[in-house]
C-alpha positions in Angstrom: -3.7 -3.5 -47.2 -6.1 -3.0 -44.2 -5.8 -4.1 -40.6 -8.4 -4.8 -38.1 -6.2 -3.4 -35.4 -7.5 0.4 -34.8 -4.4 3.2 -35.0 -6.0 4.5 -31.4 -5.2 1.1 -29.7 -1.7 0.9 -30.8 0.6 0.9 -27.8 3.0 4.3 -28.4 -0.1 5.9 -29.8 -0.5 9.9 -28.0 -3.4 9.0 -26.0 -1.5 6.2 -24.6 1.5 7.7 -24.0 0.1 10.9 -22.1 -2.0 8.3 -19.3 1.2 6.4 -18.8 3.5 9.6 -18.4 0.6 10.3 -15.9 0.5 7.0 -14.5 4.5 7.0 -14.2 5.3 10.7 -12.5 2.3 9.3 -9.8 4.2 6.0 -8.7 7.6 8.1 -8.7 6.2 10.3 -5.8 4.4 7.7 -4.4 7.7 5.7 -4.0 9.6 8.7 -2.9 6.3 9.6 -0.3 6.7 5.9 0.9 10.0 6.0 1.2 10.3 9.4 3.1 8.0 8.0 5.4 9.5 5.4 6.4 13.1 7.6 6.5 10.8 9.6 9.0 9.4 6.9 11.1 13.1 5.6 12.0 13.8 9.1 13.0 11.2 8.9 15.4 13.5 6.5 17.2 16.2 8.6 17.6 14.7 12.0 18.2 14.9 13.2 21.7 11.4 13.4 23.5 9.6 14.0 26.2 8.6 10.1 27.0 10.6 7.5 25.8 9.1 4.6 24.1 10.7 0.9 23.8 10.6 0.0 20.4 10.1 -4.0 21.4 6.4 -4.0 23.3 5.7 0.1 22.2 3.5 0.6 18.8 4.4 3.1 16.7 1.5 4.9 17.0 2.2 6.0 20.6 4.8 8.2 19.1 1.6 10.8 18.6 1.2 10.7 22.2 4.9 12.8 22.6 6.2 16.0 21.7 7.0 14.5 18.3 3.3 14.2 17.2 4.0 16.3 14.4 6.1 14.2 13.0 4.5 11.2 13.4 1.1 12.4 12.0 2.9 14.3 9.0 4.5 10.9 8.1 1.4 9.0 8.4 -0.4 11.4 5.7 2.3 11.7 3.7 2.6 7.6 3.6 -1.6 8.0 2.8 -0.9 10.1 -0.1 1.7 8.0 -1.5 -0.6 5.0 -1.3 -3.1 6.7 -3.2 -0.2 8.0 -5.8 0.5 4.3 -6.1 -3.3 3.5 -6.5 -4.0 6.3 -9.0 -0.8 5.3 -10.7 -1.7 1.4 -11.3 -5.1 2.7 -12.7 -3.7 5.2 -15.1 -1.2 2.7 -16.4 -4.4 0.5 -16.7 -3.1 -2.5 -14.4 -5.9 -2.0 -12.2 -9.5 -1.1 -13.3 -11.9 1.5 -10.8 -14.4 -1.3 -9.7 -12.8 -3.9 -8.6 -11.7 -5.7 -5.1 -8.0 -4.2 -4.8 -8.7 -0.8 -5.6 -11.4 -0.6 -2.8 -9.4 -2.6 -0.8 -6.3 0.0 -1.4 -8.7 3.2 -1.3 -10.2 1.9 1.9 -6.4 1.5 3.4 -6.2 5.4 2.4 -8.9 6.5 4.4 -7.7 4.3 7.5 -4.4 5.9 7.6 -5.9 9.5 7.6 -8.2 7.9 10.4 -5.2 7.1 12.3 -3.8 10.5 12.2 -7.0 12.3 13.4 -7.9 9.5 16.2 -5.0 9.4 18.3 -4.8 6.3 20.6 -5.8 7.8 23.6 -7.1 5.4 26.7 -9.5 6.6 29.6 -8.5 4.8 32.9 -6.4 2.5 31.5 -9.0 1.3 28.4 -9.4 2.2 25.0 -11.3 5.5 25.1 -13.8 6.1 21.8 -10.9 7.7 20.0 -8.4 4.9 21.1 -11.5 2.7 19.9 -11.2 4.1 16.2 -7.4 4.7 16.3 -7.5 0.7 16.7 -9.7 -0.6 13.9 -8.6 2.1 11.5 -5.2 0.8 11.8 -6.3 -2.6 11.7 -7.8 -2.3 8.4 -4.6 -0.1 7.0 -2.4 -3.2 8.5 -4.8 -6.3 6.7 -6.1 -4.3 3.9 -2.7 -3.9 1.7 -1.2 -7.4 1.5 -4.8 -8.5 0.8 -4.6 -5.6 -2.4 -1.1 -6.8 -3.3 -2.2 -10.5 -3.1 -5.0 -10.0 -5.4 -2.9 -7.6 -7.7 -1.3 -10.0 -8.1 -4.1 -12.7 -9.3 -4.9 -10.3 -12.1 -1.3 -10.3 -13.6 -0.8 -13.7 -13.0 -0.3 -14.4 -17.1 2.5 -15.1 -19.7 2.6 -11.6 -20.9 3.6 -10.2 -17.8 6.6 -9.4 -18.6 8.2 -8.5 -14.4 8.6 -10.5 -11.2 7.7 -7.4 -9.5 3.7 -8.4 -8.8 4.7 -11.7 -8.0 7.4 -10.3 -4.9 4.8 -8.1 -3.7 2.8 -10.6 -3.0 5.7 -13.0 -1.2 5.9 -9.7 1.0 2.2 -9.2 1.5 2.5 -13.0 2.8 4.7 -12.3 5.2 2.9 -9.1 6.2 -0.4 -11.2 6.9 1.5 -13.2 9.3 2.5 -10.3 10.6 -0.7 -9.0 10.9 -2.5 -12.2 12.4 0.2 -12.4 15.0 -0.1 -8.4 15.3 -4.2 -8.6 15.5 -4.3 -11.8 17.8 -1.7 -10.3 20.4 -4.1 -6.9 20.4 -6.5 -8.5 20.7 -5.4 -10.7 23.3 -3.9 -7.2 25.2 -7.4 -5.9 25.0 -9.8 -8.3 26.7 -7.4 -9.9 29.1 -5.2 -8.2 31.7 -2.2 -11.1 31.1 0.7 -9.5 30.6 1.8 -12.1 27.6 2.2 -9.5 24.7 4.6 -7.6 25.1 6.2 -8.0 21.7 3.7 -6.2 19.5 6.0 -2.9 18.7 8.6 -4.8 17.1 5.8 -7.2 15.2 4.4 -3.7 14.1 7.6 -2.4 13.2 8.1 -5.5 10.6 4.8 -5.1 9.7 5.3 -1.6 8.8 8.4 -2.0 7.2 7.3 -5.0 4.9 4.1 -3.3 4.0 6.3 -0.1 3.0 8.8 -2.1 1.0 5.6 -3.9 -0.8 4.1 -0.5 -1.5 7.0 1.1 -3.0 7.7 -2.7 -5.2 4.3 -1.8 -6.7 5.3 1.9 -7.2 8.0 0.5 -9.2 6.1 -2.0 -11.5 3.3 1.1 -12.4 6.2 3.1 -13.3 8.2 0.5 -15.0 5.4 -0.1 -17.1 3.6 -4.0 -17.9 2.7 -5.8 -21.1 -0.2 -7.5 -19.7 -3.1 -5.4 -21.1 -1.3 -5.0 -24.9 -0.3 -8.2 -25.5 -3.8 -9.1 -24.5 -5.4 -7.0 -26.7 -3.0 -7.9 -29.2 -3.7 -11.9 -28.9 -7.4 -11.4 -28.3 -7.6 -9.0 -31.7 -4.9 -10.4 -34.3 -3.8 -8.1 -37.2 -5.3 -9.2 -40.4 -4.8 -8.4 -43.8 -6.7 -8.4 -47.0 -4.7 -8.3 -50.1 -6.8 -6.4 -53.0 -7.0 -6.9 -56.4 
C-alpha cells in the first residue's frame, strides 16, 4: 500500500515538531514579557516620584518625563520584544506567513514602541517639539496598528478547522481597542490644534487602551503556544490519503 501523503508533512513528524517547540517557548516569553509589562506599568502608579501625574487626563507616556523614566522605558521595550516573541512565535507555528498584512502591521507596531522609548514626549513652549512630534505618531501607530493585526489574524483563521475561540476573542478585544483608539486619536488630536480645554480624559482612555491591547497580545501568545489545526487539516483535506491495493 502507498499513500500520496509525504512522511515529511505528517503533523508529529521531527521537522515539525522542532519549529513548533520553537514557535511555543517564543509566545511563553512573549506572554510573560507582556505581562511583566503591564505588572510594571501599574507600578508606575504607585511609585513615589518627583511630579505626580493624574492617571484620568495624564498619558502614560509622561511617566518618562519623571525620575521613573527608567522604568517606564524598560517596560516599553520589554513590551516591544514580547510583541515580536508573539510575532516570531505565530510564524514559526505557521499561523502567519512573512509577507502578508498582519505581520507588517505587527513588525511595524515593534518599531513604533522602540520609537516611543527613544523620542520622549517633550514640548517647546507649550507645543509638541520635533521629538514630542515623533513620540506622537510613533505611538499612534503602536495604538491602531495591533487590533488592525489581531482583526485580520483573525480573517485568516476564520475556518472549521480551527479548532480555538482564542483568534476570534482577540479580535472582540481589538474591537474595543479601535474604539479606544478613535476616541484616543480624535481627543489628541482635538488637544493639539485647538487650545479648548475639552479632553481631559485621554489618560484613562489610554490606560484601557493599553490594557486591552495587552490582554489581546498575550490571548494571541496563548493560541501560538496552544497550537491550531488550521494549516493540517488543510493540508489534510486539500491532499487526501489514497491507496492503491497491488496485485
Amino acid at each position: 500500500m502507498t499513500t500520496t501523503l509525504q512522511d515529511n508533512a505528517a503533523p508529529n513528524s521531527p521537522e515539525k515538531l522542532r519549529p513548533r517547540a520553537v514557535a511555543r517557548r517564543l509566545a511563553l516569553f512573549g506572554a510573560i514579557s507582556v505581562i511583566f509589562c503591564a505588572a510594571s506599568i501599574g507600578l508606575l502608579h504607585v511609585l513615589p516620584t518627583d511630579r505626580r501625574l493624574n492617571p484620568v487626563s495624564a498619558p502614560i507616556s509622561d511617566y518618562a518625563l519623571t525620575s521613573a523614566a527608567w522604568l517606564f522605558d524598560t517596560s516599553v521595550l520589554i513590551l516591544a520584544t514580547g510583541v515580536a516573541a508573539v510575532l516570531a512565535a505565530l510564524v514559526l507555528g505557521n499561523y502567519l506567513p512573512k509577507a502578508s498584512a498582519p505581520f507588517v502591521t505587527m513588525a511595524v507596531c515593534c518599531a513604533a514602541l522602540v520609537a516611543v522609548v527613544i523620542f520622549p514626549d517633550r514640548t517647546l513652549n507649550g507645543m509638541l517639539g520635533p521629538s514630542g512630534w515623533v513620540h506622537w505618531s510613533a505611538a499612534m501607530v503602536a495604538f491602531g496598528g495591533l487590533p488592525l493585526a489581531a482583526t485580520m489574524l483573525r480573517r485568516r483563521h476564520r475556518s472549521p478547522w480551527c479548532h480555538t475561540r482564542l483568534p476570534g476573542v482577540a479580535r472582540s478585544l481589538s474591537l474595543t481597542a479601535g474604539a479606544c483608539f478613535l476616541l484616543l486619536l480624535g481627543g489628541s488630536i482635538l488637544d493639539l490644534v485647538t487650545s479648548w480645554p475639552v479632553w481631559r480624559v485621554g489618560g484613562i482612555v489610554e490606560r484601557v487602551l493599553a490594557l486591552t491591547e495587552m490582554t489581546m497580545t498575550v490571548l494571541m501568545a496563548i493560541w501560538a503556544w496552544g497550537g491550531c489545526a488550521c494549516t493540517i487539516s488543510a493540508m489534510v483535506n486539500a491532499f487526501p490519503v489514497s491507496a492503491e491495493n497491488g496485485e
